[in-house]
N, CA, C and O atoms as CSV, one atom per row, in Angstrom:
chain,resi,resn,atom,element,x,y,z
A,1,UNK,N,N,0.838,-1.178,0.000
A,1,UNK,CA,C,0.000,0.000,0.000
A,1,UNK,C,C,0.889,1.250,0.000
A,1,UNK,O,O,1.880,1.417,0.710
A,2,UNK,N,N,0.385,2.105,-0.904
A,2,UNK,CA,C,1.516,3.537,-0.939
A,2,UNK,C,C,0.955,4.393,0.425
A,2,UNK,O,O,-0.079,3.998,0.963
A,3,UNK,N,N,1.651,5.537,0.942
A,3,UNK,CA,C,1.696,5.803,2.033
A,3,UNK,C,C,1.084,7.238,1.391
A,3,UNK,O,O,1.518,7.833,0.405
A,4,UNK,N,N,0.068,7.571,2.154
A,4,UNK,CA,C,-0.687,8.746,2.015
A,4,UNK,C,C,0.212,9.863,1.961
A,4,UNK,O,O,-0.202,10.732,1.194
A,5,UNK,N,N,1.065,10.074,2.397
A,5,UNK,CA,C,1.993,11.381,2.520
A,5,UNK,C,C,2.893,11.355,1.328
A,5,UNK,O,O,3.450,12.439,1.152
A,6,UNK,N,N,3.132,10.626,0.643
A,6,UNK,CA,C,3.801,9.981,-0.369
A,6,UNK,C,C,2.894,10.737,-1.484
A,6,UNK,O,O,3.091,11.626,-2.312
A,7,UNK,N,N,1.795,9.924,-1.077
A,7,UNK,CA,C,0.771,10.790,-2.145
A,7,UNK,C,C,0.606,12.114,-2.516
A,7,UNK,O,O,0.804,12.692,-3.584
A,8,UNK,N,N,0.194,12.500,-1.400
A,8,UNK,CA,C,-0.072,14.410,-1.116
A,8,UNK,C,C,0.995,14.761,-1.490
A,8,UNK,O,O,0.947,15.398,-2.543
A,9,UNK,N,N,2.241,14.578,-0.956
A,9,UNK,CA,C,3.615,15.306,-1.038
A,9,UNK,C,C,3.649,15.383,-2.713
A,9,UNK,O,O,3.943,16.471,-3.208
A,10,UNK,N,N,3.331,14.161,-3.663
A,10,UNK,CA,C,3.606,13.848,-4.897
A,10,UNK,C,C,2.715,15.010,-5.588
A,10,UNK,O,O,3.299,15.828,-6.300
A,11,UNK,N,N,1.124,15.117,-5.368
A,11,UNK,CA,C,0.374,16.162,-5.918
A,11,UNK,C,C,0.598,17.583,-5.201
A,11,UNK,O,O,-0.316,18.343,-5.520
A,12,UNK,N,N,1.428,18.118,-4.426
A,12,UNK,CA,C,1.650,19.451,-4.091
A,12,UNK,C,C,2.746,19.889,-4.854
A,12,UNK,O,O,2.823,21.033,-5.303
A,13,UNK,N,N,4.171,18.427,-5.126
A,13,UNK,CA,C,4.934,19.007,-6.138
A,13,UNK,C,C,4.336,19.117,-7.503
A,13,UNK,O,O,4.667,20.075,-8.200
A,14,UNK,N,N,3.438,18.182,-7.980
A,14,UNK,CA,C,3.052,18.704,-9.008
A,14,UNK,C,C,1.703,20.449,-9.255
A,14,UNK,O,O,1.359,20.895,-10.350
A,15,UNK,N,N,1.337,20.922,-8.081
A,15,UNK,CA,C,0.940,21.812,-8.338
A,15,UNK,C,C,1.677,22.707,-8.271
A,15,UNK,O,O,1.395,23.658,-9.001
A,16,UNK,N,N,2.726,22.812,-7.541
A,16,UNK,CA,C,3.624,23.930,-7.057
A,16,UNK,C,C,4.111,23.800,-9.185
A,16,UNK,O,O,3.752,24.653,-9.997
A,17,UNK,N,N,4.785,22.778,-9.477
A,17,UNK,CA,C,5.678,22.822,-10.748
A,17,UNK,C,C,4.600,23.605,-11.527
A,17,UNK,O,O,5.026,24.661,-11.996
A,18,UNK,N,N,3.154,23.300,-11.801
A,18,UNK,CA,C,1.876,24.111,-12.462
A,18,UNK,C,C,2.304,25.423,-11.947
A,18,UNK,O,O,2.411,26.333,-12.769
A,19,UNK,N,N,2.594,25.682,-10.567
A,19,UNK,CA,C,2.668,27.264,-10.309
A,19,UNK,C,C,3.450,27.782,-11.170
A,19,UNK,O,O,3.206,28.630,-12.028
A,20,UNK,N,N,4.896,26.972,-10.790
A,20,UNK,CA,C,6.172,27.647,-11.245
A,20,UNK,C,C,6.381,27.660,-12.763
A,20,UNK,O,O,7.321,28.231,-13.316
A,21,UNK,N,N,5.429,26.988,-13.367
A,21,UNK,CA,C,5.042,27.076,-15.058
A,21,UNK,C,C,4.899,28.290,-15.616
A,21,UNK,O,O,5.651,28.888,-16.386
A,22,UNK,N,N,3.864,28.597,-15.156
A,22,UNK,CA,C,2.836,29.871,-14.969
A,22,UNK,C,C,4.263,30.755,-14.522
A,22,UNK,O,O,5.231,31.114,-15.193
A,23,UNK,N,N,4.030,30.869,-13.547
A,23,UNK,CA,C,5.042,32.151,-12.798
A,23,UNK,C,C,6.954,32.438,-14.302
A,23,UNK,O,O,7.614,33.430,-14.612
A,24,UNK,N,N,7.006,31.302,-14.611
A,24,UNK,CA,C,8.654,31.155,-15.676
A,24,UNK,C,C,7.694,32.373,-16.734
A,24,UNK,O,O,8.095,33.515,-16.960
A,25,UNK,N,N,6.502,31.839,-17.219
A,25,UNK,CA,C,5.562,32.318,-18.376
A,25,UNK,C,C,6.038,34.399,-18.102
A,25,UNK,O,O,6.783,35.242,-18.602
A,26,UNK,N,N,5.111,34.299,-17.112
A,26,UNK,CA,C,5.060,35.504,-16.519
A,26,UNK,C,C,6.162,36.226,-16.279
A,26,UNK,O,O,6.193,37.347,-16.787
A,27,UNK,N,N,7.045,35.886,-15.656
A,27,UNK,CA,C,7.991,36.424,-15.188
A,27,UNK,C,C,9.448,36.530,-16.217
A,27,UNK,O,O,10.347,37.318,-15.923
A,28,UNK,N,N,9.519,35.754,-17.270
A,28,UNK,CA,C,10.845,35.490,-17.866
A,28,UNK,C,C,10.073,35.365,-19.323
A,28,UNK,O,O,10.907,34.992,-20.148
A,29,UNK,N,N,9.259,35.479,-19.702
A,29,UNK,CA,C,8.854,35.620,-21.014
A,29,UNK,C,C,7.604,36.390,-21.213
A,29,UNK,O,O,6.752,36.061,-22.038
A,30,UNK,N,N,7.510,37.483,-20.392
A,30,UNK,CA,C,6.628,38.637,-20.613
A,30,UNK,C,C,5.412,38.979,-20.812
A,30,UNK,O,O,5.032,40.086,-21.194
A,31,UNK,N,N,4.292,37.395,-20.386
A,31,UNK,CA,C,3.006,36.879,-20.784
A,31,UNK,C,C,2.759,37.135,-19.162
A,31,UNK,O,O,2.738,36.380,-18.189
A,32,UNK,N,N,2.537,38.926,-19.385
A,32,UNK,CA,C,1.865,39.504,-18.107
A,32,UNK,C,C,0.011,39.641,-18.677
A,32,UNK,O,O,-0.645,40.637,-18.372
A,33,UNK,N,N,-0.423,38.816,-19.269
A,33,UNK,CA,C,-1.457,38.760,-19.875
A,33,UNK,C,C,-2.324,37.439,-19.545
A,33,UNK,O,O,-3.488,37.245,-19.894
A,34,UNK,N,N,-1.423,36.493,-18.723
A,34,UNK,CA,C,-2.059,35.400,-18.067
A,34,UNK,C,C,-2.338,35.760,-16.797
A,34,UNK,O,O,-3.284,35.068,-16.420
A,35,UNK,N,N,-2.119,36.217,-16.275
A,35,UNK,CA,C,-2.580,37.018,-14.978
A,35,UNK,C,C,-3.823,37.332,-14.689
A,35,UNK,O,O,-4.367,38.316,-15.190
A,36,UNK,N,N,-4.598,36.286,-13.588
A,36,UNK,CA,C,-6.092,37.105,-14.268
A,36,UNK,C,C,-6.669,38.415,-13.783
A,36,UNK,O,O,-7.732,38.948,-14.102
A,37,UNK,N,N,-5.630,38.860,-12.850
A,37,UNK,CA,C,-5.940,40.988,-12.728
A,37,UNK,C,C,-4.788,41.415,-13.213
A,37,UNK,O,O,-4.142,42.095,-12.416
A,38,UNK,N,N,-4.182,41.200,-14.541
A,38,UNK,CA,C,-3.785,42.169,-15.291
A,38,UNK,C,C,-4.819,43.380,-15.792
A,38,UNK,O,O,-5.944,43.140,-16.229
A,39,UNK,N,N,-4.268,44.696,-15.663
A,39,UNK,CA,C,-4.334,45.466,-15.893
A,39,UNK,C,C,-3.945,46.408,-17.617
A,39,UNK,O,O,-2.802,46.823,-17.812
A,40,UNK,N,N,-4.757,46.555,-18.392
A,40,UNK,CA,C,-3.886,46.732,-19.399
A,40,UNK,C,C,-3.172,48.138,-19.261
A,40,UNK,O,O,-2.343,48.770,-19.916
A,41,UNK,N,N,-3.590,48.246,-18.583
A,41,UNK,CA,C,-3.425,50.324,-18.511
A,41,UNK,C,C,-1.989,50.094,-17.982
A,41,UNK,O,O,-1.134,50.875,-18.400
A,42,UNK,N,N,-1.629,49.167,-17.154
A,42,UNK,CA,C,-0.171,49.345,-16.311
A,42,UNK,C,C,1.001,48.513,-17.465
A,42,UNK,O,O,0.769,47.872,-18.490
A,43,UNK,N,N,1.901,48.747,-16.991
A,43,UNK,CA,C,3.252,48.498,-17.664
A,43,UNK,C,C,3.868,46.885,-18.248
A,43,UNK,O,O,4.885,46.482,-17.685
A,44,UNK,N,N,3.372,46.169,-19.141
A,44,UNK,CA,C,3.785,44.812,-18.507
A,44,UNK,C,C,4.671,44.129,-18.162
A,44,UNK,O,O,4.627,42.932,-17.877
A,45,UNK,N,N,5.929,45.130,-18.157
A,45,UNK,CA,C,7.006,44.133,-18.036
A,45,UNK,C,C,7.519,44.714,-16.311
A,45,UNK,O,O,8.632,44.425,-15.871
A,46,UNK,N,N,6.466,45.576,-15.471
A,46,UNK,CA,C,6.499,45.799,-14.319
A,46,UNK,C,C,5.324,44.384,-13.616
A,46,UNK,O,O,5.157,43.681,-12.620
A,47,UNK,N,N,4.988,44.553,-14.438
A,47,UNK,CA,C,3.929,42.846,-14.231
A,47,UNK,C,C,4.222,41.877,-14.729
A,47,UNK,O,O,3.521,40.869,-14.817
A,48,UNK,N,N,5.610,42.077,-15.247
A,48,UNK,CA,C,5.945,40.714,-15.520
A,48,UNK,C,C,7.330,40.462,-14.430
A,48,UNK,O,O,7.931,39.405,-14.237
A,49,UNK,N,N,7.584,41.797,-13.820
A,49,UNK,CA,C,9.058,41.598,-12.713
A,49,UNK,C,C,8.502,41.176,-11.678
A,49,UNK,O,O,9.044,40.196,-11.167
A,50,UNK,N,N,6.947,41.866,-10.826
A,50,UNK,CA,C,6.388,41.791,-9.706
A,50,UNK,C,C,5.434,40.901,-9.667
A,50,UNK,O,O,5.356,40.219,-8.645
A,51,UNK,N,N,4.815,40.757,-10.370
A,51,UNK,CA,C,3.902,39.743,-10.121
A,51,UNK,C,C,4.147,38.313,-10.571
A,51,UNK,O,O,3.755,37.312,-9.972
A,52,UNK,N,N,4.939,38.346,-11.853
A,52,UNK,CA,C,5.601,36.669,-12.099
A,52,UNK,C,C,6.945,36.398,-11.080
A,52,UNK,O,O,7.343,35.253,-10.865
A,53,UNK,N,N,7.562,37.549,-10.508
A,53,UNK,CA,C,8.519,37.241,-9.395
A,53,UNK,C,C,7.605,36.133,-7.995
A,53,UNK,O,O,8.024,35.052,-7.582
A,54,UNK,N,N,6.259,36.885,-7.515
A,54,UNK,CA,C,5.829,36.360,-6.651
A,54,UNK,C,C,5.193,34.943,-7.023
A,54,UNK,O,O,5.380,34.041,-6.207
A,55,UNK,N,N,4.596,34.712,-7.962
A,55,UNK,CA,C,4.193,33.496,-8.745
A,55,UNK,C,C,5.209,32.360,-8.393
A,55,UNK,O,O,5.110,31.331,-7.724
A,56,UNK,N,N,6.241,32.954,-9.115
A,56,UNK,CA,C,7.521,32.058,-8.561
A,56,UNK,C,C,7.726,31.845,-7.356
A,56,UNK,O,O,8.004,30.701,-6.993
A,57,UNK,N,N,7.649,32.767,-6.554
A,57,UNK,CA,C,7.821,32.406,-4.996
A,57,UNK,C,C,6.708,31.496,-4.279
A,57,UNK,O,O,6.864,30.593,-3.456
A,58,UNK,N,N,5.890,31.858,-4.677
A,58,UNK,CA,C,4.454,30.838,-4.636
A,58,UNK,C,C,4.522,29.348,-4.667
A,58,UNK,O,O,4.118,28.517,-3.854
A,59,UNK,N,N,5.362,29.174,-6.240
A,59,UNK,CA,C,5.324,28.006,-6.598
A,59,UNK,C,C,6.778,27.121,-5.570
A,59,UNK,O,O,6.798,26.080,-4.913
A,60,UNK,N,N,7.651,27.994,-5.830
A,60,UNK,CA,C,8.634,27.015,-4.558
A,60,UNK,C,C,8.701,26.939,-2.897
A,60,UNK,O,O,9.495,26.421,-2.112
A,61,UNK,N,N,7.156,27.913,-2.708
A,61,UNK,CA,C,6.907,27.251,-1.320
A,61,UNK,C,C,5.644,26.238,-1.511
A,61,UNK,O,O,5.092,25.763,-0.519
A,62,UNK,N,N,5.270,25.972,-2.654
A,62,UNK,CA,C,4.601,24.640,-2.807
A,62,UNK,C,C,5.245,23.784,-3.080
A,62,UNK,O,O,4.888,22.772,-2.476
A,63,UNK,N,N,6.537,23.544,-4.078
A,63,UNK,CA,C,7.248,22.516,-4.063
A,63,UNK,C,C,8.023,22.122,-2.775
A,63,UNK,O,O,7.721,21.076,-2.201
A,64,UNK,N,N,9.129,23.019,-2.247
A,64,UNK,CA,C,9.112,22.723,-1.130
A,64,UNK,C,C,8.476,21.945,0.060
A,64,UNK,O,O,8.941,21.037,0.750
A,65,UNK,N,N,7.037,22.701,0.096
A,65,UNK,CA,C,6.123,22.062,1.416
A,65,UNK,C,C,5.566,20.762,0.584
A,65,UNK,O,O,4.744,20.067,1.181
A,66,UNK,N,N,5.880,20.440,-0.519
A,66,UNK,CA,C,5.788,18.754,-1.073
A,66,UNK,C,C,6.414,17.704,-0.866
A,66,UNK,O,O,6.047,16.543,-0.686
A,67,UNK,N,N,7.986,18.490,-0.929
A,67,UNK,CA,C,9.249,17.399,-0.819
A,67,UNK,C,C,9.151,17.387,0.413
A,67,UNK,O,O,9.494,16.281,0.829
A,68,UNK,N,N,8.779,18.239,1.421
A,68,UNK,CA,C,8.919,18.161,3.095
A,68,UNK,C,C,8.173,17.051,3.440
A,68,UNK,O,O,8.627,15.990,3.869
A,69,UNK,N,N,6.619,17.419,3.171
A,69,UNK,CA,C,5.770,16.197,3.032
A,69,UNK,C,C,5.766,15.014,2.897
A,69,UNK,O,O,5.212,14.182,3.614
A,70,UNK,N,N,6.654,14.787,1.563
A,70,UNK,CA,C,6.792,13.395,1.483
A,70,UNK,C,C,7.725,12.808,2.136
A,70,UNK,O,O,7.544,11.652,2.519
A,71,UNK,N,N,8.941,13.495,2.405
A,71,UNK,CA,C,10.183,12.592,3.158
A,71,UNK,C,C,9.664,12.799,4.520
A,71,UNK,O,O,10.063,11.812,5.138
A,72,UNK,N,N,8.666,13.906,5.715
A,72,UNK,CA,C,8.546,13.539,6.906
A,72,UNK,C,C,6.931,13.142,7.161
A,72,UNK,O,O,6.528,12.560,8.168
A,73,UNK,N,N,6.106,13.573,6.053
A,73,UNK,CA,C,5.223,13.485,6.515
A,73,UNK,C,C,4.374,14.739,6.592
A,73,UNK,O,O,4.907,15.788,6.230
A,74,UNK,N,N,2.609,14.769,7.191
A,74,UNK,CA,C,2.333,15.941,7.144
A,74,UNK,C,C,1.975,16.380,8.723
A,74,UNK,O,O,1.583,15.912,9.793
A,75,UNK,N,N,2.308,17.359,8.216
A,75,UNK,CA,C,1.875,18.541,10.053
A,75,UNK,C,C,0.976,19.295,9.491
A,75,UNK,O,O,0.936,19.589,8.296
A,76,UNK,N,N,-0.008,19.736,10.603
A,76,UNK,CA,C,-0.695,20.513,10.206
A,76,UNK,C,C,-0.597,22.200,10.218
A,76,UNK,O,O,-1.131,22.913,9.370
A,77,UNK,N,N,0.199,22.682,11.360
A,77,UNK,CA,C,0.673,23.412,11.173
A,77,UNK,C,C,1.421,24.172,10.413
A,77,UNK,O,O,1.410,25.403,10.411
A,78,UNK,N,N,2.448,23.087,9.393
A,78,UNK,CA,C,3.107,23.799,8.254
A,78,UNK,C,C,2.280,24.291,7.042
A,78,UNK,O,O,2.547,25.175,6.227
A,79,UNK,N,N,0.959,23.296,7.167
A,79,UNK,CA,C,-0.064,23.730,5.640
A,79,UNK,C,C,-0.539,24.621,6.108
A,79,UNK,O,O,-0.456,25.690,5.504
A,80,UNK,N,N,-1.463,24.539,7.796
A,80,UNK,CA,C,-1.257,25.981,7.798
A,80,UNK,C,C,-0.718,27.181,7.699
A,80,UNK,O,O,-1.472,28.115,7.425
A,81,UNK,N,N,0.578,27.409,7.880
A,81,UNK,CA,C,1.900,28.410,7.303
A,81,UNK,C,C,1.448,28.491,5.924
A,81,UNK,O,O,0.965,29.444,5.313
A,82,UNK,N,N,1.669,27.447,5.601
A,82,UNK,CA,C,1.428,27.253,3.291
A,82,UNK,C,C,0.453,28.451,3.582
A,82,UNK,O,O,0.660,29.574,4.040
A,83,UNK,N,N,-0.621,27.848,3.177
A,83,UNK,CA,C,-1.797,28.216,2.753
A,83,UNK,C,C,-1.646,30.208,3.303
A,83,UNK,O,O,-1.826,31.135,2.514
A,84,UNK,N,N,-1.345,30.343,4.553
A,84,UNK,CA,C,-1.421,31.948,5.319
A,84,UNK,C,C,-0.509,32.566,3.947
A,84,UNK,O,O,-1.096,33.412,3.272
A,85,UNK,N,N,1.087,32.117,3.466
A,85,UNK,CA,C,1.808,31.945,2.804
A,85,UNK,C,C,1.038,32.456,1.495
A,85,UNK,O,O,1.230,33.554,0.972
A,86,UNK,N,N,0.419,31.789,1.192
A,86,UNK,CA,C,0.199,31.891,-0.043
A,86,UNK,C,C,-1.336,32.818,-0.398
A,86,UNK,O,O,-1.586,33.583,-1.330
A,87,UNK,N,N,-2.029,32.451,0.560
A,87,UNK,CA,C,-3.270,34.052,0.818
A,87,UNK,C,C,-2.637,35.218,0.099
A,87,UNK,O,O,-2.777,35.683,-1.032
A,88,UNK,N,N,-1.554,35.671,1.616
A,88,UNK,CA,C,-0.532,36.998,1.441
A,88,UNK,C,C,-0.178,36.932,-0.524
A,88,UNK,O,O,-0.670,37.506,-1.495
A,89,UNK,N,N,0.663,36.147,-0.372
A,89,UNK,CA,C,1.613,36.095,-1.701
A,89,UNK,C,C,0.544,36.384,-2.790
A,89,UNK,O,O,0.784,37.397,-3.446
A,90,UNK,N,N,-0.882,35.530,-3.207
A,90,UNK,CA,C,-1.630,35.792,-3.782
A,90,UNK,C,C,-2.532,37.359,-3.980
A,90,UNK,O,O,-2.953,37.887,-5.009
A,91,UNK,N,N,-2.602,37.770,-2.655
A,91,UNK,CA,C,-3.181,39.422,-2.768
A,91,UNK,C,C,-2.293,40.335,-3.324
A,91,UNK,O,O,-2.519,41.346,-3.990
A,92,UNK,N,N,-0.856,39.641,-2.812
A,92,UNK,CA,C,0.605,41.016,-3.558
A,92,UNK,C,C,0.294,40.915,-4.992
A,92,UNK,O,O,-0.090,41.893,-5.634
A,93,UNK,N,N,0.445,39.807,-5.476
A,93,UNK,CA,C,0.389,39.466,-6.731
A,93,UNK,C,C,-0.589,39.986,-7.988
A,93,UNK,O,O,-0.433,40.156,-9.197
A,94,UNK,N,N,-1.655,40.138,-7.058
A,94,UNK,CA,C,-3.267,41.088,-7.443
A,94,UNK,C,C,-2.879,42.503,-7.188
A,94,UNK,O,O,-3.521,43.240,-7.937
A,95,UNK,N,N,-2.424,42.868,-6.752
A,95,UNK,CA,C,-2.100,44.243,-6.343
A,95,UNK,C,C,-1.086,44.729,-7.182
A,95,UNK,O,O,-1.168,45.835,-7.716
A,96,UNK,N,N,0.080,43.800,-7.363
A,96,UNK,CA,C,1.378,43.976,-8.536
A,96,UNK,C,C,0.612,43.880,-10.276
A,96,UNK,O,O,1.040,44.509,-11.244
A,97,UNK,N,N,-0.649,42.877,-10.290
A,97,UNK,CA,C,-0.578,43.028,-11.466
A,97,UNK,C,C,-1.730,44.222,-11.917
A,97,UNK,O,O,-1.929,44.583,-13.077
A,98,UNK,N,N,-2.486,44.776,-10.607
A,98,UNK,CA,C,-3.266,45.913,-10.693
A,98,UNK,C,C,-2.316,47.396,-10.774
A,98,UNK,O,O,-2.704,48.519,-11.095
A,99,UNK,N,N,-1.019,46.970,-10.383
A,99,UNK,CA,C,-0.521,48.606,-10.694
A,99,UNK,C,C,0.428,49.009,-9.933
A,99,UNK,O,O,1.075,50.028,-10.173
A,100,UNK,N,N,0.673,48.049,-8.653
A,100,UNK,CA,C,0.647,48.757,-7.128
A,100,UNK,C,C,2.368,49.031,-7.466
A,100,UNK,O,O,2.900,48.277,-8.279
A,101,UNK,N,N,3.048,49.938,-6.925
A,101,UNK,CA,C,4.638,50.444,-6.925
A,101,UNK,C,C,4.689,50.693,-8.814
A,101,UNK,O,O,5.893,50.858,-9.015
A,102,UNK,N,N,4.176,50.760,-9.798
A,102,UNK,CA,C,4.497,51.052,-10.831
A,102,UNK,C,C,3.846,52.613,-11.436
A,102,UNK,O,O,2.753,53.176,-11.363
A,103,UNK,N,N,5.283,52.948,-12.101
A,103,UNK,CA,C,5.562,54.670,-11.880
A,103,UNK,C,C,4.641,54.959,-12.871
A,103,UNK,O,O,4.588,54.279,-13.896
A,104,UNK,N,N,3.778,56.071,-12.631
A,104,UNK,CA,C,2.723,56.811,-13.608
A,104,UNK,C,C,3.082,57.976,-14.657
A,104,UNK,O,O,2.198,58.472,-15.355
């Protein structure tokens, strides 16, 4: 029988890698247009530094909290961290691709 944590750990790295897909897109090839609060009015390659920067960060505290997962197991406390983690990271990200620090 495969071991449940084995499991989870296996589908968090594969969502985190979906993140960090997305976030490479965004951030390193200028498709500040997948974003779904892009803004067209703002700059895109300020939405493609700030908001595919955080994408990325997103995605390797999901891979991370995968590989943790699977080699110890799960706590609940750390998904809680994730998830608080990624709330935050997700509102910057809405806010970066709405405009927020980019010069008028």
């Amino acid at each position: 029988m495969v071991d449940p944590n084995l499991v989870s750990g296996t589908v968090w790295i594969v969502c985190g890698l979906a993140i960090l897909g997305l976030g490479y897109l965004i951030a390193f090839r200028g498709r500040a247009d997948l974003h779904a609060n892009y803004d067209e009015s703002v700059d895109p390659a300020h939405v493609s530094r700030w908001a595919g920067g955080t994408a990325l960060l997103m995605g390797l505290l999901v891979v991370a909290y995968g590989v943790r997962e699977t080699i110890y197991g799960f706590q609940p406390r750390l998904l809680a961290g994730l998830i608080v983690a990624l709330l935050v990271l997700s509102y910057l990200s809405k806010l970066f691709a709405g405009g927020l620090g980019a010069g008028e």
